[in-house]
C-alpha positions in Angstrom: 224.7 -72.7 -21.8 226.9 -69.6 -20.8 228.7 -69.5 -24.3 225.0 -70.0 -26.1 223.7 -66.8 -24.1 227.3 -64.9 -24.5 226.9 -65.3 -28.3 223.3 -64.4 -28.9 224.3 -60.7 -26.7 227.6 -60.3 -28.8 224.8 -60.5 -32.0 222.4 -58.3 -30.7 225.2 -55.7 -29.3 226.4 -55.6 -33.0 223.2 -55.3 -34.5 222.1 -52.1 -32.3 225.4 -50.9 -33.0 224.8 -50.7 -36.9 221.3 -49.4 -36.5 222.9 -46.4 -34.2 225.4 -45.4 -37.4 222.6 -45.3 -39.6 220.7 -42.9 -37.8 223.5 -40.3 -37.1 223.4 -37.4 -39.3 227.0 -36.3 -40.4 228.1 -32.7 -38.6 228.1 -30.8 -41.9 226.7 -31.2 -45.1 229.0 -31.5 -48.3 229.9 -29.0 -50.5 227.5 -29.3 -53.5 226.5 -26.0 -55.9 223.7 -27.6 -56.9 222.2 -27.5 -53.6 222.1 -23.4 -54.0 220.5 -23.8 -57.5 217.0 -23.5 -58.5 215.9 -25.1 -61.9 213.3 -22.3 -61.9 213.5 -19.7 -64.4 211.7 -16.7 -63.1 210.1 -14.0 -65.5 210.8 -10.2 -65.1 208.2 -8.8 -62.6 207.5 -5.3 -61.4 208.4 -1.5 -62.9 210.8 -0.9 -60.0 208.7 1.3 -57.3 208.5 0.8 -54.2 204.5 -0.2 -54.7 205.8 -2.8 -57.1 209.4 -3.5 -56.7 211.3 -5.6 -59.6 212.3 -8.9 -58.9 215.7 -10.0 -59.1 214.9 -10.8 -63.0 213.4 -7.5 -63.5 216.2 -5.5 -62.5 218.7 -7.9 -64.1 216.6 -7.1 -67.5 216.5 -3.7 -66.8 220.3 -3.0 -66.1 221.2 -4.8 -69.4 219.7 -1.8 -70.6 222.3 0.3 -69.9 225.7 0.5 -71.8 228.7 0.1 -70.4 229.5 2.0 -67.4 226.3 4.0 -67.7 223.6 4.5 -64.1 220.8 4.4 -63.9 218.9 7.9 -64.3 216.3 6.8 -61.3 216.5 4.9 -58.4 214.7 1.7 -58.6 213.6 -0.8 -56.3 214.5 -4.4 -55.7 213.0 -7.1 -53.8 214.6 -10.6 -53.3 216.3 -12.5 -50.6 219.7 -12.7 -49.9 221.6 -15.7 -51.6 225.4 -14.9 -50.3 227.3 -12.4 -48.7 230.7 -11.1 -49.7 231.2 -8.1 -47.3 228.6 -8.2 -44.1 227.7 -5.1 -42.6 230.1 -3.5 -39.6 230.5 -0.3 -37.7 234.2 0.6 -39.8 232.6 1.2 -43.4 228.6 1.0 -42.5 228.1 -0.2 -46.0 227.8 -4.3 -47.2 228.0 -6.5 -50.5 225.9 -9.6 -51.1 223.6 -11.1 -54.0 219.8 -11.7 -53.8 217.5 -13.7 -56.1 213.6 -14.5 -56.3 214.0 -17.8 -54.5 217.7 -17.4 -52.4 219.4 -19.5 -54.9 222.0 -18.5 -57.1 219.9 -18.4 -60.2 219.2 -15.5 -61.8 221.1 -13.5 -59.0 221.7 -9.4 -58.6 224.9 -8.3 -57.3 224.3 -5.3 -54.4 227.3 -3.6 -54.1 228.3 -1.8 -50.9 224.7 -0.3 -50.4 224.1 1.3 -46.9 221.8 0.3 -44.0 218.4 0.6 -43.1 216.9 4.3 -43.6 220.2 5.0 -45.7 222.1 4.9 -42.9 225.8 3.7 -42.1 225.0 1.0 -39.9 225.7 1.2 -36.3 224.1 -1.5 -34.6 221.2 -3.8 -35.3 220.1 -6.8 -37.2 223.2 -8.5 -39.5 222.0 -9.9 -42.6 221.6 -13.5 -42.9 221.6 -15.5 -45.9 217.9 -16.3 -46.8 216.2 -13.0 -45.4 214.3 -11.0 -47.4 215.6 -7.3 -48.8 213.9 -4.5 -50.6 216.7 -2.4 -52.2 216.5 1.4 -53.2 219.2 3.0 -55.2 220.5 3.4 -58.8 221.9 0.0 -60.6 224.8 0.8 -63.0 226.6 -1.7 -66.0 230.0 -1.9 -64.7 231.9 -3.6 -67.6 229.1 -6.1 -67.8 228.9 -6.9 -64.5 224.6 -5.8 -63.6 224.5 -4.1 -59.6 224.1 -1.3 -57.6 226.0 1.7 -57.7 228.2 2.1 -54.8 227.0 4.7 -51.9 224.2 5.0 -54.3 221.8 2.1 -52.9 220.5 1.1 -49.4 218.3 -1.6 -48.0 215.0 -0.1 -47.4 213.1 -3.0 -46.1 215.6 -6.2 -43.9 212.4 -8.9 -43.1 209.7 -6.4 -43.3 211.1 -3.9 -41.1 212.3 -0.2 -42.9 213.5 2.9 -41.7 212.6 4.8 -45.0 215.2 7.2 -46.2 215.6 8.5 -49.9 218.3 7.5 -52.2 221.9 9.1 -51.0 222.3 10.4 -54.6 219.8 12.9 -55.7 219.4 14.6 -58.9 221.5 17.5 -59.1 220.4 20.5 -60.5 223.2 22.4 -62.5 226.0 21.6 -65.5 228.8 20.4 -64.0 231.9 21.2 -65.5 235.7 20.6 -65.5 237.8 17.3 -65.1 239.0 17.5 -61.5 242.6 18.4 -62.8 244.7 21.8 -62.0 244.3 23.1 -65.2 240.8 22.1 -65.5 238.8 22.0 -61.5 235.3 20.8 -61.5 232.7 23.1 -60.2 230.8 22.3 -57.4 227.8 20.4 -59.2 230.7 18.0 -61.2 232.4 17.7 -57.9 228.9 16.2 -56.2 228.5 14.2 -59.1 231.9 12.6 -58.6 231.2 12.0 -54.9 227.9 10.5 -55.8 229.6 8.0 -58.5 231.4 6.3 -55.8 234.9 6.0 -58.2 238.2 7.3 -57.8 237.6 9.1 -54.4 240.9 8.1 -53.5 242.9 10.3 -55.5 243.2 13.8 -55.3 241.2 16.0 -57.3 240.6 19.8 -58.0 237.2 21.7 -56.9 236.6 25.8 -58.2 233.8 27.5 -56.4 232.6 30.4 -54.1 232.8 30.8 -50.6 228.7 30.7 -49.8 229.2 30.6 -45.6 232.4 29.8 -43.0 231.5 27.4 -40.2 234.3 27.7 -38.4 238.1 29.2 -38.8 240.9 27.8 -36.2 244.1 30.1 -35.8 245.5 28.0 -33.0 247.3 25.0 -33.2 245.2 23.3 -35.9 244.5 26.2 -38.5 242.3 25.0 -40.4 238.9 26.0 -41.6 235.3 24.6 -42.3 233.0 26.3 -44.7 231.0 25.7 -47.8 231.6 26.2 -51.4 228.6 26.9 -54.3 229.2 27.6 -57.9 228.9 31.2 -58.8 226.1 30.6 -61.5 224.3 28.4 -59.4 224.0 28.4 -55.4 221.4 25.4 -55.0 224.4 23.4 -54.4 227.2 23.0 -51.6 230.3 21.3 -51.1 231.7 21.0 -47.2 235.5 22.0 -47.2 235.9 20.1 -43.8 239.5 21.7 -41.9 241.1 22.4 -44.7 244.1 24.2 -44.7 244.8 28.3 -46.0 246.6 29.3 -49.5 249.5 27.9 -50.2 249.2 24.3 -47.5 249.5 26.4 -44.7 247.6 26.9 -41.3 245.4 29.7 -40.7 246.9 32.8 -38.9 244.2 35.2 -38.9 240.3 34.5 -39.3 239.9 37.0 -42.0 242.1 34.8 -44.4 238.7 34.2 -46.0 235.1 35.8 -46.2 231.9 34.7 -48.0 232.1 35.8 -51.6 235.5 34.6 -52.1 236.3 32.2 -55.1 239.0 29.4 -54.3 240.4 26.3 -56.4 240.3 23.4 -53.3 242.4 20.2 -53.7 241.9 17.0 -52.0 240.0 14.1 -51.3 236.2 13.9 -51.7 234.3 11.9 -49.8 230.6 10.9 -48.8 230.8 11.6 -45.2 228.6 9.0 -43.3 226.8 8.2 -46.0 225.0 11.3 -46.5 227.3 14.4 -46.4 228.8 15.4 -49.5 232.5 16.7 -48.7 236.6 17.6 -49.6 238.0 15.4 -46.1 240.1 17.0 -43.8 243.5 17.8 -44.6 242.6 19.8 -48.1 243.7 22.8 -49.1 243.5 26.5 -51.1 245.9 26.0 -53.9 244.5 29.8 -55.3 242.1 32.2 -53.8 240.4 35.2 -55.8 242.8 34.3 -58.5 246.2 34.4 -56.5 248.2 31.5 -56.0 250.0 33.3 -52.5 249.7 34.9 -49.7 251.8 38.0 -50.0 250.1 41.0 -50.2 250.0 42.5 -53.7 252.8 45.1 -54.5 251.5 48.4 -54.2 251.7 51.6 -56.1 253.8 53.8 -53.7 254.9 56.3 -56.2 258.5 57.0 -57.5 261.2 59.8 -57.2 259.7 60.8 -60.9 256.1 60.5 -59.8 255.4 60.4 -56.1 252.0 60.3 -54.2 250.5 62.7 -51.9 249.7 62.0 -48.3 245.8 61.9 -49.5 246.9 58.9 -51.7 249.2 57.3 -49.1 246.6 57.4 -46.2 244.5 54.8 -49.0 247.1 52.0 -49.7 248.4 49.8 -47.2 251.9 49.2 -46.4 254.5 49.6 -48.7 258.5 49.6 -48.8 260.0 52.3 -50.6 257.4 54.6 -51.3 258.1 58.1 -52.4 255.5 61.0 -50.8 255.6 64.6 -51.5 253.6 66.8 -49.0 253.5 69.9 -47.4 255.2 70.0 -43.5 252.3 71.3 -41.1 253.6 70.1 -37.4 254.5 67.2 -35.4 253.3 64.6 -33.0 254.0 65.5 -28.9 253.8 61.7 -28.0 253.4 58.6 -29.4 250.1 59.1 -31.1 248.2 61.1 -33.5 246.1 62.5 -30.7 248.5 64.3 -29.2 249.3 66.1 -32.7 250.5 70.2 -32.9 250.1 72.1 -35.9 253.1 74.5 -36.0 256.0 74.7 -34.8 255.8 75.5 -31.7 257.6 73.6 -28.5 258.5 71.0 -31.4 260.0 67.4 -30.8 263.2 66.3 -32.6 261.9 63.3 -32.9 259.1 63.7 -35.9 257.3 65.7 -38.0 254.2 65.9 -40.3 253.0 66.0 -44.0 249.8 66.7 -44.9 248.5 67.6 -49.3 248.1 71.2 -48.3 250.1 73.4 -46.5 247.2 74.5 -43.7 245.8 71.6 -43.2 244.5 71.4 -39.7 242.6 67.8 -39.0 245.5 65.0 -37.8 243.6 62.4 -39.4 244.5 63.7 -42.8 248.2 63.9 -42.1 250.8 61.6 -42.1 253.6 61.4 -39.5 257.2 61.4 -40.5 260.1 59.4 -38.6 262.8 61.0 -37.8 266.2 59.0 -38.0 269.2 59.7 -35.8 271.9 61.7 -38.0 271.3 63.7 -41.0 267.7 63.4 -41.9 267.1 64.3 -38.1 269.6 67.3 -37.5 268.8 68.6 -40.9 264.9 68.4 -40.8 263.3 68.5 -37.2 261.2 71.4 -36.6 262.8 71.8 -33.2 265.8 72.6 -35.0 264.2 74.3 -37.8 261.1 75.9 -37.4 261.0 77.6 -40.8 260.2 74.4 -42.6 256.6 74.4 -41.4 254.7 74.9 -44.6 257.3 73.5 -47.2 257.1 71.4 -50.0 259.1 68.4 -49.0 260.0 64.8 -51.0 260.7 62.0 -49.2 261.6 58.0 -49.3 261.0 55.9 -46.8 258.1 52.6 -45.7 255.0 52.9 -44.9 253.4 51.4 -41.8 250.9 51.4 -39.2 252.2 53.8 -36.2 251.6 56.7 -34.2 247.7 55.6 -34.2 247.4 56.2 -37.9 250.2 56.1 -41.1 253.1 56.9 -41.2 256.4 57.3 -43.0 259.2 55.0 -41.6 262.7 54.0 -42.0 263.2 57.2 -43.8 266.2 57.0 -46.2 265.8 60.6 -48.0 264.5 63.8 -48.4 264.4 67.3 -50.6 263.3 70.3 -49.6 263.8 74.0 -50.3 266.8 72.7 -52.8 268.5 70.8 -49.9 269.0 67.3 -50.2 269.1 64.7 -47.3 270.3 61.7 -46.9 271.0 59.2 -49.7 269.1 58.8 -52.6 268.1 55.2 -53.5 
């Protein structure tokens, strides 16, 4: 009887065992394409506003429009939901790449490449996308080599579920001819340079960027040196590019904050780039490779005169410094000190130490005269007005540098002089 009742459990133990299988699901569903495929075929719908956005059909028919590599001269808008994802938003590029159709399926798909967040934004923090939620995307679609999508950093999604942030497209119309090729020999203006940025392709390489200095944000002569200001095109100032740090002429750091001023034309080289999504800029670490025409820093060689031909003191008050300049002036008194203050026309209780010139012999105002070092040896013994009072009034011809001394110019380093048929020192 035992056995009878040991048999019939074994039976029903096997029998609730087999039912129990059945019912399991399996913990992931196979592979299968055809399970994201829709055997609909959906017609073109909408004109691409945001009142009555295209459907994924729509915007595939009107992107086959465009020839090769061409964009879209508008922005349009999209709606569909999202059918894969290839690059999900995060906080390192703000930007993602997925496809939406009508129905989330792969059929009749558009390819949304790299377009920014909600509001046109980098994205920061918020909702991910999710495959099967539903987009409305803004932004220009482009024919890259016959693949139909977006233009990159030229799209965003305006609506994620129903919820938007608004925002415009990131790549406006710009006003302007743009002009050059990016190269050395051939720098874009500013409006070809924005153009570039706004293209999304090739930004990084290096390119070359002519314009005019419209306003300086900032200039750093300590141990950065760089600079931050904004470049327009001469012919057309609705425009601005953002040199962000960028270095001085030549790749070097900035010494002195009047380097540059507004008004000044540069060529720029380095990397553009659309700064969070929205700003329009040459990245940090770019550089003036010429600046109102010159490709260096060194001041611009002077005309100082010439044994033949030399300038007055009127002449040499106006230029800067020079090296070997050649002066002919009249001697009308010296300096008691160290600066032009403490100046005495005449001879009278004279230093050995200096003299001055002036362009006529009684000239009386310091601050159109020009004081003369005197050397130790020859040029001192032979010329001082301590020494040699008589001189005061003389015609005199002398070599020597210019500089900044005394308070006001002077001749320095003085090599040679003539006067009254004397000669001084050697001739160079």
């Amino acid at each position: 009887m035992k056995k009878i009742i040991y048999s019939l459990f074994a039976v029903a133990v096997s029998a609730m065992t087999f039912t129990s299988c059945e019912d399991v699901p399996a913990p992931y569903g196979m592979p299968d394409e055809s399970d994201n495929k829709s055997e609909t075929t959906y017609e073109p719908t909408g004109d691409g506003t945001l009142d009555n956005p295209f459907n994924a059909a729509g915007a595939i028919e009107f992107t086959q429009q465009l020839e090769s590599g061409q964009e879209s001269d508008r922005d349009i808008y999209i709606k569909g939901k999202v059918v894969s994802i290839r690059e999900q938003f995060s906080t390192q590029f703000g930007n993602a790449t997925f496809y939406i159709s009508e129905d989330g399926t792969t059929n009749q798909q558009f390819y949304i490449y790299r377009a920014m967040y909600l509001g046109n934004k980098k994205y920061t923090e918020g909702d991910l996308l999710e495959i099967g939620d539903e987009v409305i995307i803004c932004g220009r679609v482009t024919n890259y080599n016959g693949t139909l999508e977006t233009q990159q950093n030229k799209a965003f999604v305006y609506s994620l579920n129903g919820k938007s942030a608004g925002g415009e497209s990131v790549a406006p119309t710009i006003d302007g001819t743009p002009k050059g090729t990016g190269t050395q020999a051939d720098p874009f203006n500013v409006v070809a340079a924005l153009n570039y940025i706004y293209a999304g392709v090739g930004l990084d390489k290096e390119v070359y960027v002519k314009g005019k200095i419209a306003s300086i944000k900032e200039i750093d002569t300590g141990s950065y040196g760089n600079a931050t200001y904004d470049i327009t095109d001469a012919d057309n100032t609705n425009n601005n590019l953002t040199i962000f740090r960028g270095y001085s002429l030549g790749n070097v750091k900035f010494t002195s904050a009047s380097e540059i001023k507004v008004g000044d034309e540069v060529v720029v080289v380095g990397k553009l780039m659309l700064y969070q999504g929205n700003t329009p800029e040459m990245a940090q670490g770019g550089y003036i490779v010429l600046l109102n025409g010159k490709d260096t820093n060194e001041p611009e060689k002077v005309d100082a005169g010439s044994y033949e031909n030399p300038i007055d003191v009127t002449t040499a008050l106006q230029i800067g410094d020079a090296e070997d300049a050649w002066i002919r002036g009249f001697i009308v008194g010296y300096v008691a000190g160290d600066n032009i203050s403490t100046a005495v026309f005449g001879a009278d209780n004279a230093t050995n130490l200096n003299f001055m010139i002036a362009s006529t012999p009684n000239e009386t105002d310091a601050k159109n005269c020009i004081v003369v070092q005197l050397p130790r040896g020859i040029l001192r013994t032979g010329l001082n007005l301590k020494d040699n009072p008589h001189m005061i009034g003389n015609s005199i011809l002398l070599t020597g540098n210019l500089a900044a001394q005394y308070g006001t110019r002077a001749l320095t380093s003085l090599k040679y002089a003539e006067v009254n048929g004397q000669t001084y020192g050697t001739k160079p």
